[in-house]
N, C-alpha and C positions, 0 to 999 in steps of 0.2 A: 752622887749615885743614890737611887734609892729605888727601895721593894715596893713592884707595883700589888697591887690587891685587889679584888671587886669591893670595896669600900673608898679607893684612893682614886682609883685608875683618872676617873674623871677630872678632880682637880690636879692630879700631878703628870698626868701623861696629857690628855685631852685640852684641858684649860693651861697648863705647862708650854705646851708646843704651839701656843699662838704668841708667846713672849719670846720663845727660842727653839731651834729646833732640838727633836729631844730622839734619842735612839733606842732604841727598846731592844737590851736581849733577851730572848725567851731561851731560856736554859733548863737544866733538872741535876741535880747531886748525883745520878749516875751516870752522866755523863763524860767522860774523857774529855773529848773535842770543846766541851762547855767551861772545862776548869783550863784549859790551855787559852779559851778565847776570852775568857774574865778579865785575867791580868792586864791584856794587852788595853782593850776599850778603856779602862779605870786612869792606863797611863794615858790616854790619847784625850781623856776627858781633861786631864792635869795639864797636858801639852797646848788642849785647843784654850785654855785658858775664860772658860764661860763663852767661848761659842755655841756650843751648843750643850745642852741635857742628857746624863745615861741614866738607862732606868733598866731595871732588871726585874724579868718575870718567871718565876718558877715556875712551868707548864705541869708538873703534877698538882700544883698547892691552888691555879687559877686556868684549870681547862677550857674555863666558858671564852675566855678572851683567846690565850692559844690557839684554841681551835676555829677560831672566828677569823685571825688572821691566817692561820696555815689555808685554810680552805679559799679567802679571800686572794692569795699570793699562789697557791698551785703547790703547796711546801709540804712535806710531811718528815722530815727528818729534823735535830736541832744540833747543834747552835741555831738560831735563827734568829736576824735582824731585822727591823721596822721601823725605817725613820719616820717620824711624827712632824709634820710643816702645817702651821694654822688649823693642828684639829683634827689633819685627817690624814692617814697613812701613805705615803707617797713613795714608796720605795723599800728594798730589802737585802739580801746576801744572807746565804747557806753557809754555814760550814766557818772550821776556825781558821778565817784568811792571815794571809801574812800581814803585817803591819802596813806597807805600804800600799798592800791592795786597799785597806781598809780606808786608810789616810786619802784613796784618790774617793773613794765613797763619796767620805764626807764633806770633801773639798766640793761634790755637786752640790750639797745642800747645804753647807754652814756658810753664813756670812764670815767674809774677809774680816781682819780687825779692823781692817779702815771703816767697813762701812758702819761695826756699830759703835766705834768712834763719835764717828757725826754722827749716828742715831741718838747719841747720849747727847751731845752736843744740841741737836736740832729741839729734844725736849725741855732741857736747861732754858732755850733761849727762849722755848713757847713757855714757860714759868716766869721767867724777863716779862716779857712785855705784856702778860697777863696782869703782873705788878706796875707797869707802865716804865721801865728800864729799858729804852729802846736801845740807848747806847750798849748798856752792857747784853743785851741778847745780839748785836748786832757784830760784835766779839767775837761770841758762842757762833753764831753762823757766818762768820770769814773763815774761823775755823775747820767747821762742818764741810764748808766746799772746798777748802784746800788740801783737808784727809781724803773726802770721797768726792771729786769730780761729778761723779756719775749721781748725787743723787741732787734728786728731783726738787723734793720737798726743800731740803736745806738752799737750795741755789735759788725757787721761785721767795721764801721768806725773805733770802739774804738780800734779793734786788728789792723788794715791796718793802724791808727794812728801809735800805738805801735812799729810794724814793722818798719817803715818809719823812725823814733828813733833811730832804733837799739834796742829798749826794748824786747830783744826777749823771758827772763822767762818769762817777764810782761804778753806779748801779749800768749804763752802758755798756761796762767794760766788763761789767759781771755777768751781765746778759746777752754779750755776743757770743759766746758756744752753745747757747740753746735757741739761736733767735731762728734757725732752719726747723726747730720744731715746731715752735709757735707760726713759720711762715706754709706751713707743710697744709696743701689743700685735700690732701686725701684722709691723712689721718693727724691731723692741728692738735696737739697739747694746749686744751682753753685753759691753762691757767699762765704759760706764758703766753698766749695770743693775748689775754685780756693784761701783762705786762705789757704786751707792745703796743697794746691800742694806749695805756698809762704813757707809756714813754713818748708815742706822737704828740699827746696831747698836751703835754709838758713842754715839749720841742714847738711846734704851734702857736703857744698862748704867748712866746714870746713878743709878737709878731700881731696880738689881737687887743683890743680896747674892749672891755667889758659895758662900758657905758652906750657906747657906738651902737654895738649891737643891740643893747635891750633897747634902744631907740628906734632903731631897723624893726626890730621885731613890734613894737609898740603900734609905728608906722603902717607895720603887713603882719600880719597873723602869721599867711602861710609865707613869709622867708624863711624858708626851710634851712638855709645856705644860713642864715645869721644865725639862727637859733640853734642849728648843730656846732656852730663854731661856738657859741658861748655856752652848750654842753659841754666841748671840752677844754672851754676857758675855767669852767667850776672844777671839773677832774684832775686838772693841772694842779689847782691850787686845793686839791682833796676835800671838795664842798659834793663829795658822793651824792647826795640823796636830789642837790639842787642839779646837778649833773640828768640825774635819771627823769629828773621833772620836766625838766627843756625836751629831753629825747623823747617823752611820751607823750606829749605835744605831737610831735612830729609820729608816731607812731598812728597817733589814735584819727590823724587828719590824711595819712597817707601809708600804709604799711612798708609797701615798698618803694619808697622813695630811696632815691642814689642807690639801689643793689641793697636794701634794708639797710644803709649802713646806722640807721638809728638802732632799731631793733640791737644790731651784731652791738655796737658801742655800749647798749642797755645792759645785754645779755653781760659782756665783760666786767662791767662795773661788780654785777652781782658777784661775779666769779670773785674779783677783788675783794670783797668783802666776807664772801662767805668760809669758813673753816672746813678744812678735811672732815670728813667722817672717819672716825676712829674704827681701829681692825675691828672684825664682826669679833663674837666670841664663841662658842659651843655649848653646847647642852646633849647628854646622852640620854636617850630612853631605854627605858625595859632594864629588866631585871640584870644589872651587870653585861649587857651586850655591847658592842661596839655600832652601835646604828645610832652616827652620827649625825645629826643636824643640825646645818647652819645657822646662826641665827645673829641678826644684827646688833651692833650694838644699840644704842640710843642716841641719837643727837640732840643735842639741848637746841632747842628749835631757837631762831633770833627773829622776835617779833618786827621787825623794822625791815628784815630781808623779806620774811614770808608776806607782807604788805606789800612791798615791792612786787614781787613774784606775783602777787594779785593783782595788781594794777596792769601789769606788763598783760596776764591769762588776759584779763578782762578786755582791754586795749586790743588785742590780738584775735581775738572771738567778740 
């Protein structure tokens, strides 16, 4: 728990609550209802066990902010509560509720233990393979999709881990409960559509001669049919870059050829390749006010991707 301030507010409640969510009570010393609802939040912080953040605000000691969200919520009486989710106030509760009113509160906004579990897990293992440990991040993320099912991140690394092995039943068997999203034409998940275009390709090349083709091709420029099979004879055997060169070939002599599927195969590879963008962060203006804006983080740009991405603009315009 800790006392917010117009000197803190920003790193401890604003920059705070894009790491975890964080509960803000706005309280005051003469209040009754205030000293009844203290107790109880202090133990729910102890029980959630760092799922989420309590901060506490004296609304005589910091009116500028009190009054910024009383007015923002429609509130003018205290206790008063304001959960904080990536920065920006997303919710609240009047008055000193019972414990298990409060517990269903926070149960809408706090993460489960499972999921920051594998959120810890899924970090660990991006420190792995940063160090070049595929094995041991590859660990850290069996882990990560066995706590949390549901998460994204952990289950597209853990198959793109598997792949990268060579664990190719492994990685099938890890990517058959998401393979309806990546197959989904309305609203496709591109990061496992661009696993499933990996996994064909891999499936495929079993079946394909690399020499053959670049002799096909040598023969006829435009064999489109050979030169996409031995884009993803390169992708199979993770020769990325040689992959994207074959397909831009075919890109830059016929856009849409076969339903783009060069183009779509190009587009995937990058996905493959390319890293999350890490959560935005926040920055507060004006003198202690709450007039929050977003603002992104930074991505460390990857000169070899933004090449590609150029090549593909250019080929395409």
């Amino acid at each position: 728990m800790i006392d917010i301030t117009l000197q803190n507010f920003e790193a401890e409640l604003i920059n705070a609550s894009m790491r975890q969510p964080v509960l803000l009570d706005i309280w005051a010393p003469w209040c009754g209802p205030c000293r009844t609802l203290g107790p109880i939040l202090e133990k729910l912080e102890t029980a959630y066990a760092g799922r989420f953040g309590l901060a506490k605000l004296n609304s005589d000691e910091v009116p500028e902010i009190a009054g910024q969200l009383s007015q923002m919520f429609g509130v003018r009486s205290i206790p008063f509560c304001v959960m904080f989710v990536d920065g920006q106030p997303v919710d609240g509760f009047v008055g000193a509720l019972p414990e298990s009113q409060i517990r269903e509160f926070l149960d809408k906004h706090v993460p489960a233990g499972e999921e920051l579990e594998a959120e810890a897990d899924v970090a660990e293992a991006e420190d792995l393979m940063a160090e070049g440990d595929l094995e041991a991040a590859l660990a850290k993320l069996a882990h990560a999709v066995e706590t949390d099912p549901a998460n994204d991140t952990a289950r597209f690394d853990y198959v793109k881990a598997l792949l990268e092995l060579g664990l190719l039943e492994d990685a099938r068997a890890a990517f058959a409960p998401v393979a309806a999203k990546a197959a989904d034409t309305i609203t496709p998940h591109a990061r496992f559509a661009a696993l499933a275009v990996w996994l064909t390709a891999i499936e495929d090349a079993a079946t394909t001669d690399a020499a053959e083709l670049q002799a096909a091709i040598a023969a006829n420029k435009r064999d489109f049919d050979a030169r996409f099979t031995l884009a993803q004879h390169h992708l199979a055997h993770q020769r990325f870059t040689e992959a994207m060169d074959e397909l831009l070939e075919i890109i830059m002599r016929d856009k849409t050829w076969n339903g783009e599927a060069a183009r779509k195969a190009y587009v995937a590879i990058l996905e493959l390749l390319t890293k999350p963008a890490p959560k935005p962060t926040t920055e507060a203006k004006g003198g202690g006010t709450l007039e929050i804006a977003g603002k992104a983080a930074v991505v460390q740009s990857d000169p070899l991707i933004d090449q590609y991405r150029r090549k593909l603009s250019m080929a395409l315009f």
